[in-house]
Structure formats: structure tokens, C-alpha cells
C-alpha positions in Angstrom: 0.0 0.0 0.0 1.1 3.2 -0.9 2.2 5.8 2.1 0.1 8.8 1.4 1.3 12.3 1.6 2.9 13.3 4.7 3.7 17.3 5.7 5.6 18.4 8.9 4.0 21.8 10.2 6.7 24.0 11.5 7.7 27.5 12.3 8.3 30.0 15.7 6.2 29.2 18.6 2.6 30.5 18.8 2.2 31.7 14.9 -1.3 29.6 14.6 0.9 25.9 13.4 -1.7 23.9 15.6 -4.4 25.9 14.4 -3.6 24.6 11.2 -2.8 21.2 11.9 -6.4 21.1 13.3 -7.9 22.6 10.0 -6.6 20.4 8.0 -6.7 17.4 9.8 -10.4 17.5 10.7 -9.6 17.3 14.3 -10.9 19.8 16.8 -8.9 17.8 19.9 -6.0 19.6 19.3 -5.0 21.4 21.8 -4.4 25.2 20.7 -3.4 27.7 23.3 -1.6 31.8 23.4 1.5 30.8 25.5 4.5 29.7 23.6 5.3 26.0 24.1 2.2 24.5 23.8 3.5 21.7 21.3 7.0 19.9 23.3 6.7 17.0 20.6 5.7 16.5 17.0 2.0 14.5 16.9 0.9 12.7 13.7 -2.9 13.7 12.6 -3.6 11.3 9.9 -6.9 12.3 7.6 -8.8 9.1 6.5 -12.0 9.1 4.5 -14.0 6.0 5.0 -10.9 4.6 5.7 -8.7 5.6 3.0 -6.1 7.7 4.4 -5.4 10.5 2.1 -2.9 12.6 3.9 -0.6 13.2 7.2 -0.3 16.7 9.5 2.5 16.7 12.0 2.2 19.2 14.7 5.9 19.8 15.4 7.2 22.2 18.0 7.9 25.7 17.7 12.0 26.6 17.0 13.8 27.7 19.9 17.6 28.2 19.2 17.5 28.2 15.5 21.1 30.4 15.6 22.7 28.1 17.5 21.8 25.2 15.3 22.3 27.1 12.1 25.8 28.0 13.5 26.7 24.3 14.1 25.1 23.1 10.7 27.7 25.9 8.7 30.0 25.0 11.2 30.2 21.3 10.0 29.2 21.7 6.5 32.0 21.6 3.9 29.8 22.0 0.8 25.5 22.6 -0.5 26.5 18.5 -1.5 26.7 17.7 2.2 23.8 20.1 3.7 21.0 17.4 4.2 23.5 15.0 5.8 24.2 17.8 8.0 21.3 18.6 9.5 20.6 14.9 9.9 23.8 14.6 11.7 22.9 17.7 13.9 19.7 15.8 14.9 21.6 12.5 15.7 24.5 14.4 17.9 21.6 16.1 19.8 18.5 14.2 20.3 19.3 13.7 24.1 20.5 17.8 24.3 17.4 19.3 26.0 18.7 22.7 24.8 17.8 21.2 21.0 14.9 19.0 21.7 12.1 21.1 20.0 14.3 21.8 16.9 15.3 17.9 16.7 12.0 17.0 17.3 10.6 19.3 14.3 13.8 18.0 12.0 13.4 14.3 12.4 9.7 14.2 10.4 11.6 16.2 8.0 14.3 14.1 7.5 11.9 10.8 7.0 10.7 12.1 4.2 7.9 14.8 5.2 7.0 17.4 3.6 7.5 21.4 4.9 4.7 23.3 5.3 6.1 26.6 7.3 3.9 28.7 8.7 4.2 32.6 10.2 2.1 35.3 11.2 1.3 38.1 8.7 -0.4 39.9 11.4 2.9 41.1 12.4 6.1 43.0 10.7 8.3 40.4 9.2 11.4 39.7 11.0 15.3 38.5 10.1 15.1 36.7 13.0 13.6 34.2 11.4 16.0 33.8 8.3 17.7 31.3 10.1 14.9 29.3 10.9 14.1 29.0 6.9 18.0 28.5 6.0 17.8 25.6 7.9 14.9 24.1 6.6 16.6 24.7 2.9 19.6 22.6 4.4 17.1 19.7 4.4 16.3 19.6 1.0 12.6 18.7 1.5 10.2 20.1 -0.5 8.3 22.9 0.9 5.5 25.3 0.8 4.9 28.3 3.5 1.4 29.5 5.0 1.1 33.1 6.0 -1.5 32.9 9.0 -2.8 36.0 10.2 -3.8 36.1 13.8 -4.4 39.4 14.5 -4.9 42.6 13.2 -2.0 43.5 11.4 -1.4 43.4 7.6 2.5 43.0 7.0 1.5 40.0 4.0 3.7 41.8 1.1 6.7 41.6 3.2 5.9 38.2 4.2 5.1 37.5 0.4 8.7 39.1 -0.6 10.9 37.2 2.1 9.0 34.3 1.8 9.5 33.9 -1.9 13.1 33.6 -1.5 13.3 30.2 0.7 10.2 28.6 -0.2 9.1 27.1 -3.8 5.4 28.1 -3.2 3.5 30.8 -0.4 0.1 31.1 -0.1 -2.1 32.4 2.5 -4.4 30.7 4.8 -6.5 31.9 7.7 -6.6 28.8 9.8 -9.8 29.7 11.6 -12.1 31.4 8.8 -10.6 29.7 5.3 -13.9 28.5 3.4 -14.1 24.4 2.6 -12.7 25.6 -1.5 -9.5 27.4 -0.1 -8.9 23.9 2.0 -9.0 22.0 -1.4 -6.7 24.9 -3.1 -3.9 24.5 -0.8 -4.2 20.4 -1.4 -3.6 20.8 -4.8 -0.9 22.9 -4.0 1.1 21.0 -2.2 0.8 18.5 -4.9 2.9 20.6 -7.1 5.4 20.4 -4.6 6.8 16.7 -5.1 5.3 14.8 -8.8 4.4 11.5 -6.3 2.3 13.6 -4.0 0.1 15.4 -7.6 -2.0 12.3 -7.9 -3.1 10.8 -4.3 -3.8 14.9 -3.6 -6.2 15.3 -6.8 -7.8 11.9 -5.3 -7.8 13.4 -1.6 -9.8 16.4 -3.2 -12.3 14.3 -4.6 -12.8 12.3 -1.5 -12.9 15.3 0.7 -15.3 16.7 -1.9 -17.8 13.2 -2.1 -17.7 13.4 1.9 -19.2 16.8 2.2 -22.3 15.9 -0.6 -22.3 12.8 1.5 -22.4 14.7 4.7 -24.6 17.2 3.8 -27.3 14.6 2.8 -26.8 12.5 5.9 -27.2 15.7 8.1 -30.5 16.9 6.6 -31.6 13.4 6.8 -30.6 13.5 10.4 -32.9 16.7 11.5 -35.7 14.7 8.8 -35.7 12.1 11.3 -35.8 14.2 14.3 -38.6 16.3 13.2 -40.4 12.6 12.5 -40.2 11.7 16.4 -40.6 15.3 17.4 -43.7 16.2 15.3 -45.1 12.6 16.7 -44.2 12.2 19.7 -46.4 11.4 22.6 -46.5 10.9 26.9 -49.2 8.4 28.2 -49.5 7.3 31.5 -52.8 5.7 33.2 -55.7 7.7 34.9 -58.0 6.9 37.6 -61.1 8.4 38.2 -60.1 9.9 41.4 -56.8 11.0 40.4 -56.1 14.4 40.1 -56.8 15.0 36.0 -54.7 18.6 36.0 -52.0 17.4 38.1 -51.6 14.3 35.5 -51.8 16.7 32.4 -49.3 18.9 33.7 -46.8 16.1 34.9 -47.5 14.9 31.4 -46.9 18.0 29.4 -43.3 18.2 31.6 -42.7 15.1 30.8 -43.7 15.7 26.4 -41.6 18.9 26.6 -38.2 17.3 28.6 -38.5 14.2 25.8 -38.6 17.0 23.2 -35.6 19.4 24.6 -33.8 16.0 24.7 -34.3 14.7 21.4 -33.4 18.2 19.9 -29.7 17.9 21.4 -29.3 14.8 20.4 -30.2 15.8 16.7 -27.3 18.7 17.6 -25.0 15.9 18.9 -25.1 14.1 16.2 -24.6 16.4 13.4 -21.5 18.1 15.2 -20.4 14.1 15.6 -21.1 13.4 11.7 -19.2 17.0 10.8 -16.1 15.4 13.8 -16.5 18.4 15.6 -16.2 16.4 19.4 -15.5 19.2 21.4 -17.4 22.2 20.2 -19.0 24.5 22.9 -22.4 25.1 21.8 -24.4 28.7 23.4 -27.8 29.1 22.6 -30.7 29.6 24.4 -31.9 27.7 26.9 -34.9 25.8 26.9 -36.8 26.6 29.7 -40.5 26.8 28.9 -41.0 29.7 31.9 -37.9 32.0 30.9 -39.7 33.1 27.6 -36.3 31.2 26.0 -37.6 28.5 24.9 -38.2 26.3 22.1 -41.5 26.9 21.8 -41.5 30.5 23.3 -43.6 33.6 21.4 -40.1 34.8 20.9 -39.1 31.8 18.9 -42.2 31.4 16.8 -41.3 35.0 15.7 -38.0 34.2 14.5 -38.2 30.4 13.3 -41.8 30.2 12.9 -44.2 31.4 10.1 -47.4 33.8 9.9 -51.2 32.7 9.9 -51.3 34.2 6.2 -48.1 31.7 5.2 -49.6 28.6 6.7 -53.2 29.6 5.2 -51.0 29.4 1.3 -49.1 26.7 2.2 -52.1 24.8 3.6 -53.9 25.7 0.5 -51.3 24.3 -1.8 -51.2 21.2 0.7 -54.8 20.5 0.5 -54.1 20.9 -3.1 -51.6 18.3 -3.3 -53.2 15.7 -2.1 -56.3 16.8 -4.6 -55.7 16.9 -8.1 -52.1 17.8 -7.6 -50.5 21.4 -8.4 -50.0 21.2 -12.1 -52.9 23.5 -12.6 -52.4 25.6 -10.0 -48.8 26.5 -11.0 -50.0 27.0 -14.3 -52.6 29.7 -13.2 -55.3 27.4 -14.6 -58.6 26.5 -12.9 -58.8 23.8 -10.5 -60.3 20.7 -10.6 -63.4 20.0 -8.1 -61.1 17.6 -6.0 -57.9 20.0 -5.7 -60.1 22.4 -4.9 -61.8 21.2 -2.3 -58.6 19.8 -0.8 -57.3 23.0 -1.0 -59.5 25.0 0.8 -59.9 22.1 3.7 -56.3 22.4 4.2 -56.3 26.3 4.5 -58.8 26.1 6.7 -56.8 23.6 9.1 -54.0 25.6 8.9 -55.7 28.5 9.8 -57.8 27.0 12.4 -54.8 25.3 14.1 -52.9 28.7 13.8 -55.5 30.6 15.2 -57.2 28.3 18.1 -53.9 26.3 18.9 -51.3 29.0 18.2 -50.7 29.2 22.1 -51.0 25.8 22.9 -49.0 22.9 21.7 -51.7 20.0 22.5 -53.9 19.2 25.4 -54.3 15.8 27.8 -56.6 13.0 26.2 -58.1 10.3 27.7 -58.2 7.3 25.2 -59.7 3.7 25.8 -60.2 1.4 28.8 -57.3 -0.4 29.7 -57.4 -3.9 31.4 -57.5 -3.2 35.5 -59.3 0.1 35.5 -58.8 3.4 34.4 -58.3 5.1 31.1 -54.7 5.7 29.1 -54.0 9.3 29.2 -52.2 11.2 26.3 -50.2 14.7 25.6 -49.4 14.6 22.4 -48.6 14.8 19.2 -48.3 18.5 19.1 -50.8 20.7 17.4 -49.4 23.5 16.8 -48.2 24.0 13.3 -45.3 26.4 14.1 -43.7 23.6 15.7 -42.5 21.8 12.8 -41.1 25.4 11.5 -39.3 26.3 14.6 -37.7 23.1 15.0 -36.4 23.1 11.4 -35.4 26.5 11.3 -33.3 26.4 14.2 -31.6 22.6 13.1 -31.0 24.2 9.9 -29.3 27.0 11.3 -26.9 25.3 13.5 -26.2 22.7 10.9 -25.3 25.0 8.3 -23.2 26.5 11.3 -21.1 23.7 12.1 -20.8 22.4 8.1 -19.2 25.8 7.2 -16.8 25.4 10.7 -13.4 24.9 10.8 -11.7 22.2 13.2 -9.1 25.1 14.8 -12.0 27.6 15.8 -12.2 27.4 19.7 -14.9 30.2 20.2 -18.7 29.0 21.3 -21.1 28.3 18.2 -23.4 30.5 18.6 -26.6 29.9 17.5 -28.9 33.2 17.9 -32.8 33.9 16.9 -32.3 33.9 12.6 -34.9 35.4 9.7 -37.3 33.0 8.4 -37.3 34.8 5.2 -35.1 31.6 4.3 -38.5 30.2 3.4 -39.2 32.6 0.4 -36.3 30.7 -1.3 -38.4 27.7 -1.7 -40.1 27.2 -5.1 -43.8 27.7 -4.7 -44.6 23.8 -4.8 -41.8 22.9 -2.2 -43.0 25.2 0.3 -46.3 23.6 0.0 -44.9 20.1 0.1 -43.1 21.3 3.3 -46.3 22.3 4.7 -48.1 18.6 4.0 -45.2 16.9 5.1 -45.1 18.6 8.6 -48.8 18.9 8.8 -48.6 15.1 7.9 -45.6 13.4 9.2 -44.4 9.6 9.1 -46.5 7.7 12.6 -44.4 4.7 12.2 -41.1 3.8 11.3 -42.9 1.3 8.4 -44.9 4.8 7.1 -42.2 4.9 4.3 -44.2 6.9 2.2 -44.8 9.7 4.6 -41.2 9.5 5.5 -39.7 9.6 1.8 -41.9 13.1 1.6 -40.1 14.4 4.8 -37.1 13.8 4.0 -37.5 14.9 0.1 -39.0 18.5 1.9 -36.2 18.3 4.6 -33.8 17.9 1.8 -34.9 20.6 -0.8 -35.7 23.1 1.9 -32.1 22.9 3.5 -30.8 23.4 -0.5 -32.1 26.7 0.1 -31.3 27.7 3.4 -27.6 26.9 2.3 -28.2 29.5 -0.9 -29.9 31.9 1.1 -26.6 31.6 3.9 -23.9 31.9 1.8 -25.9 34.9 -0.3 -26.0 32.9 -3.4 -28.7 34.8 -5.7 -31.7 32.7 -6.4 
């Protein structure tokens, strides 16, 4: 089996190498701090799609004496024949020196056949300080390419460019935290143009980074599909007595409907930060507590997420519609049919009806049949209101599209605050009304594959354009 690409990240202490490391690796674990010193010893990140390795990142330690060791390397060097030897005698003479360990522990990747990728700073004023540090990666021999990283403010990139240029066969910059998922595949291919072996299994690591994001993307909308399933159907039951108390049992029951639903909402979160390997992501949004006014199912968040009584009255008419004589007509401008048009005025005036009568309530305590023993089964659930569906959806899509577009070396909270449903108006006429049958009628069973195939087609075309409407794409 061929050894895929491997690339040894070095540079000065705290100029963002772990931030790229963790980037490109896919790996949020890695540990990324402000004081100097946070790597002692290089790490191997290896990147495997469906378990075809494509690349290696080496998080090597920041130079420390890189004078001293360019001193000794010029020092012992009798011609440019014998400069690679050199260094790899420098490492062998010091492994044990702790005054050299971080600039033998950043050689020896080097010098087994790694790649360079050096990254700097270009928030700061380049410096000939660190001449010698580049020197003595030329001494190696190794083919190499350097990232300017900019961490703060500052905009010294032409100098960088200029100094760069001189050492290095290629420079390009790359903003470790805020690069977009296209920039990530640019500075693949480049790196293949540093070494002809490494052209070919980087064009086929693009491609397989490229089929895991369609793949992911799919299986993530899928994901909050099948969320909004158990949400949109869920129900508490628990027994009643005719001498128990019937409000104490609805309200222990409603607790109970809203807790499963809180749950099963950051699970759906859970798993799509899991799917997207972010492990370790701090997550702030509001809580949901039912009596702060922060809730899920708040006034608050209906205003954001959910939709007005005229939407759902057009979206319940097309929905009625649909399951009529179809839409054809209707999106033609033609006149209806006697069966689409019933069906379309029965479904507006559900949707109105449940947005107006239930639009403060999300369902009330049932009592079904007899059970054997005595006593009825008591139901809360599924919910009524048909906001629900639109909230929940609104704010999965949100934080999915979120976590998709995040890098792996961003350490600040995801922050997922009250968006604009406008998103909705990207939907072709038909889709929105699909999306309103589908929530208005979602899969009861895991068996209702019919029902589910619709949600997850509506799901699927209405995430589409929540992505166009994020990333500003015109429509």
C-alpha cells in the first residue's frame, strides 16, 4: 500500500501551526493555546475518508535556538553537496540535548521524508530573525511550501510574500480559523505541485474530501428529517384513575412531552457536530426553559423560526391541493379541478384553524380507551401547533449549516442566535407547499415509508435553500 502524503508543520512558537494542523486534519482535539510552548513533541494527525487515508499533518514544536543550530550546521558543512547530511547529523549528535529537543523533534519528520509546510504570522512585521529558521529548513532539501497565518490585526502580508518567496518554492495564505471548505481543497492541490508522487493521491484526496461533504450534507438533513419525525409525533401516556387528580396528571404529562422534546433536539445537535467530527465544540444558545420566555417553543421563537397565519393559510392551500388533483394547474394559473379544490380550501382552513385556536397551545391531555384493570390511558401529544414543525427546522438548519461551514481550529462558542425566516421565500412555490403537508402530515411509524420519503425529500430541498440563502447565493 502506498504511504500517502505526509507534511511536517513547523515554524516559531505560537504563529497559529496547531491551528492549522487542526484545520486540515479535521480534528478539533487539538490542543491550541496563546503561550509559547504549547506543542514539546511532534504529533501525527492522519486524515482518512472512510478509511482511505489520504494525507498526514505533523504538529511539530515551535523553534527555539534556531542560531545556535544554524551555527553548528555551517559550522560542520563543507559544501551545498553535504547540507541534508548535516542537518541529519545535527539531529543525531543532539536528540538527548534538551537545549535542541524542540528543533530535533521538528527535524526528524523532516528528515523521513515529510513534507514542509512553514507557517508565520502576517499579522505582524516580518522579521530577520527568522531567516535562520528557513535556512535551515533549505539545508534539508525537503520540498516545501509556507502558509502566512494571520492572527491578529495587522497586515505585514507583502513583506511576508517578498521574504518568503526567497526560501520557499510556493507561499500562499491561509486563515486557519475562517478559510472556506474551496481554499482547504486549493492548498491540497498545491502542495501537490510540490513533489510529482504527491500530484495524484492529492487530486484523489480532493475528490474524496469533496464526495464526503455531498455525503455529509445529505446525511445531516436526513438526520434533523428524522428528528422532526419523532418530534412532530411524539407522545407521553400514562394511566388515569377516576379519582386521580386529571390537572396534576396533564401537567406532569406535558413536563414530561416537553423534557423528551428538549432531549431529542440535542441529540439531533449531537449528532450532526459528531457526523461534521466536531467532538468538542461549545455550543451557546438559548436555553430551553418553557418559563424564561427562552424556549423552544417561546412567542419569541415562533417570531424568529416560525411562520405567519397568512403563510400557513397558502401553504395549507397548496397542501390540500396536493393531495387533490395535484399542483399542475395551479402553477399553471389554470382553474382547478373540483377535487384540488376542495382539498385546497380544507387544508387552509386547518391551517388557519390550528394557527389561530392552537397558536398558544402545543396539545392538550386525552383520555383514550379502557385499559385492562381500570382506568383510562392518558395522552399529551402529538403537538398541534403547526409552528412547531417550522421552529424546530429552522433552528436545526441554522446550526447545521453553522457547524458544516466550521473549521476544526475555531475554539470560540457556536453560537446559534434567533435567525430570519425569510429563508423560506427561497423555496419554489410547490416545495413550500410540500413542506407544509409533510409537517402537517408526518411519518406515525417507522414502516410509514411513504410519509417518510416526503419528509425527507421536503427536509432535503428546503435545506438546498437555506444553504443559498446563507452563503448569499442569488436565487
Amino acid at each position: 500500500m502506498t504511504t500517502p502524503p505526509r507534511f511536517a508543520v513547523v515554524g516559531h512558537p505560537n504563529k497559529g501551526k496547531s491551528s492549522i494542523v487542526a484545520t486540515l486534519a479535521q480534528n478539533d482535539g487539538i490542543a491550541i493555546a496563546l503561550e509559547p510552548g504549547t506543542t514539546r513533541d511532534s504529533h501525527r494527525y492522519p486524515l482518512s475518508v472512510d478509511g482511505h487515508a489520504l494525507y498526514e499533518l505533523i504538529d511539530t514544536p515551535g523553534f527555539q535556538r534556531p542560531r545556535k543550530v544554524l551555527a553548528w550546521l555551517q559550522a560542520h558543512s563543507a559544501s551545498a553537496s553535504d547540507r541534508a547530511d548535516t542537518v541529519r547529523a545535527f539531529v543525531t549528535q543532539h536528540r538527548d540535548d534538551p537545549r535542541f529537543h524542540d528543533e530535533c523533534e521538528l527535524l526528524t519528520p523532516i528528515l523521513d521524508g515529510a513534507g514542509i509546510l512553514y507557517v508565520v504570522d502576517g499579522a505582524v512585521p516580518y522579521s530577520p530573525e527568522q531567516e535562520a529558521e528557513m535556512e535551515i529548513l533549505r539545508w534539508t532539501g525537503r520540498p516545501s511550501l509556507a502558509l502566512i497565518n494571520r492572527i491578529g490585526e495587522g497586515d505585514h502580508l507583502a513583506d511576508w510574500r517578498a521574504a518568503l518567496g526567497q526560501y520557499f518554492q510556493i507561499v500562499r495564505d491561509f486563515d486557519a480559523v475562517n478559510a472556506p471548505f474551496d481554499t482547504h481543497l486549493s492548498l491540497l492541490r498545491g502542495f501537490g505541485q510540490l513533489a510529482p508522487d504527491w500530484e495524484a493521491p492529492l487530486e484523489e484526496a480532493v475528490n474524496h474530501l469533496r464526495d464526503q461533504r455531498r455525503h455529509r450534507q445529505h446525511r445531516a438533513l436526513g438526520l434533523i428529517a428524522e428528528a422532526l419525525a419523532d418530534m412532530l409525533t411524539h407522545a407521553e401516556s400514562a394511566r388515569f384513575n377516576e379519582h386521580d387528580n386529571r390537572d396534576a396528571l396533564e401537567h406532569d404529562l406535558a413536563r414530561r412531552w416537553r423534557d423528551r422534546q428538549r432531549q431529542r433536539e440535542q441529540r439531533l445537535r449531537r449528532d450532526v457536530e459528531a457526523l461534521y467530527r466536531h467532538r468538542h465544540l461549545h455550543r451557546r444558545e438559548q436555553q430551553l426553559d418553557w418559563d424564561a420566555g427562552h424556549d423552544l417553543f417561546s412567542e419569541q421563537a415562533r417570531r424568529a423560526w416560525g411562520v405567519s397565519r397568512t403563510y400557513l393559510a397558502t401553504a395549507g392551500f397548496g397542501a390540500g391541493a396536493l393531495g387533490g388533483a395535484g399542483i399542475d394547474a395551479l402553477a399553471a394559473g389554470h382553474s382547478l379541478g373540483t377535487g384540488a379544490l376542495i382539498g385546497g380550501v380544507l387544508g387552509a382552513a386547518g391551517s388557519l384553524y390550528y394557527g389561530g385556536k392552537y397558536a398558544d397551545k402545543l396539545g392538550t391531555m386525552k383520555l383514550l380507551a379502557p385499559l385492562a384493570g381500570g382506568g383510562r390511558r392518558a395522552e399529551f401529544g402529538p403537538v398541534r401547533d403547526p409552528q412547531f414543525g417550522y421552529v424546530v427546522l429552522g433552528r436545526a438548519l441554522e446550526h447545521w449549516f453553522q457547524v458544516s461551514h466550521r473549521n476544526h481550529a475555531g475554539r470560540d462558542p457556536l453560537t446559534l442566535d434567533h435567525g430570519d425566516r425569510h429563508w423560506l421565500e427561497q423555496l419554489p412555490r410547490g416545495d413550500r407547499q410540500r413542506l407544509q403537508k409533510a409537517l402537517q402530515n408526518p411519518p406515525r411509524h417507522p414502516s410509514d415509508g411513504k410519509r417518510r420519503q416526503a419528509l425527507e425529500q421536503a427536509v432535503e430541498n428546503a435545506g438546498g435553500a437555506f444553504l443559498e440563502w446563507r452563503e448569499g447565493a442569488p436565487t
